[in-house]
C-alpha positions as CSV (number, residue, x, y, z in Angstrom):
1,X,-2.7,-24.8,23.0
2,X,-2.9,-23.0,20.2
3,X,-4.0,-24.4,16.9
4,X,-2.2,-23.5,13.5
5,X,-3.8,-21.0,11.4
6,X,-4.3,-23.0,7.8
7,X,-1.8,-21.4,4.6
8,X,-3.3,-20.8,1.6
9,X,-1.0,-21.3,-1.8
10,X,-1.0,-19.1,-4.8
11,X,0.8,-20.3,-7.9
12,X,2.4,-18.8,-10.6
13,X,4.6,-19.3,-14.0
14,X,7.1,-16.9,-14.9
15,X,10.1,-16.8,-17.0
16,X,13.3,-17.9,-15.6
17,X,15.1,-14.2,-16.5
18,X,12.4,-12.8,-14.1
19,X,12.4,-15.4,-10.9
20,X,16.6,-14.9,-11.1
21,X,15.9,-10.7,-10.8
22,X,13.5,-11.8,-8.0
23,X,15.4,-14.7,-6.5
24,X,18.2,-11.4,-6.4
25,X,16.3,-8.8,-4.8
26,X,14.8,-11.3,-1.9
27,X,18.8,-12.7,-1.9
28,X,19.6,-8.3,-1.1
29,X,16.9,-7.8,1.7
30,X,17.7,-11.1,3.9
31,X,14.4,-13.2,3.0
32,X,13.2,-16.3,1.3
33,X,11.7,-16.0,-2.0
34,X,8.4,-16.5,-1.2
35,X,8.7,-14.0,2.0
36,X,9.9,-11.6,-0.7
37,X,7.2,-12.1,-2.9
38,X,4.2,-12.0,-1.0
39,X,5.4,-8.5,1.3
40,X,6.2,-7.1,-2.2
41,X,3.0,-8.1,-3.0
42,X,1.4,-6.7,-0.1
43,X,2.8,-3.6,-0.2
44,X,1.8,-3.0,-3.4
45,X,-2.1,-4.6,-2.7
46,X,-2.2,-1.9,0.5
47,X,-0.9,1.1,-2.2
48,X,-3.4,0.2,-5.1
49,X,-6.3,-0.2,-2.2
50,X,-5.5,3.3,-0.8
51,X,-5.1,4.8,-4.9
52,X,-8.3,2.9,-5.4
53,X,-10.6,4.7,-1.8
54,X,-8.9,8.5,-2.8
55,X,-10.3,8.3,-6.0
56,X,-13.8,6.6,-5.3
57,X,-13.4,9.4,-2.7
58,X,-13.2,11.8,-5.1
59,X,-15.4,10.1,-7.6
60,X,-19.2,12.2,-7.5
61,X,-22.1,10.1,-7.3
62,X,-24.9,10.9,-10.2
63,X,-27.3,11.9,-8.0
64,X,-24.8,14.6,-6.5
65,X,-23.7,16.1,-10.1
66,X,-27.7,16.5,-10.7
67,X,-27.7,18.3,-7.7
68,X,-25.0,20.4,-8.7
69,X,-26.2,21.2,-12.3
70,X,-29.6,22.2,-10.8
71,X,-28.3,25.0,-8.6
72,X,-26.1,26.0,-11.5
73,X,-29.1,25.9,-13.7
74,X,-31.7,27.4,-11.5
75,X,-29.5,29.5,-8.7
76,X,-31.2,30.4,-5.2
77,X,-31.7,34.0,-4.8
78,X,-28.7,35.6,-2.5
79,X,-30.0,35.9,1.3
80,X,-29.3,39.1,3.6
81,X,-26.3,37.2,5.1
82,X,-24.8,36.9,1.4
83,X,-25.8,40.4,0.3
84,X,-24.1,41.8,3.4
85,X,-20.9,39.5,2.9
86,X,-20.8,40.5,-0.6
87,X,-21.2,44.8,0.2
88,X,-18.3,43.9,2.9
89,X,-15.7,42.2,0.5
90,X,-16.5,44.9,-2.1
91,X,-15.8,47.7,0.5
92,X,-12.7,46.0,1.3
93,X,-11.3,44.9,-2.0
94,X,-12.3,47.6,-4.1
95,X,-11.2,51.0,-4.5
């Protein structure tokens, strides 16, 4: 048998102008008001989450931008491979 999974409630005031716009839009899509709400809800929790992990994505840690500013500051000297990629670009590229 299979035992019923316990609802939580979230409550919330708003004006009566904004429930009848809601109270519409749930009215339009074929669901109860609080179905409405709470996949609105969710939809928009799952977009913010995703905004939210691309920008911590993109987001450098400090230790990374020291990294960075060190081999601006202080650049490694160019290795045969680079030299040799560099001569072949040039003899490509250049007239």
């Amino acid at each position: 048998m299979a035992l019923a999974k316990k609802q939580d409630s979230i409550g919330l005031r708003i004006n009566s102008e904004h429930k009848e716009i809601i109270r519409m839009a749930a009215e339009f899509t074929g669901q109860d008001l609080t179905s409405y709400l709470v996949s609105t809800a969710l939809e928009k929790a799952k977009k913010d989450i995703m905004e939210h992990k691309e920008m911590q994505a993109l987001l450098m840690s400090s230790r990374d931008l020291e990294k960075i500013e060190r081999a601006i500051d202080k650049p490694k000297a160019a290795n045969d491979k680079l030299k040799k990629a560099f001569k072949k670009h040039a003899e490509k590229f250049e007239e």
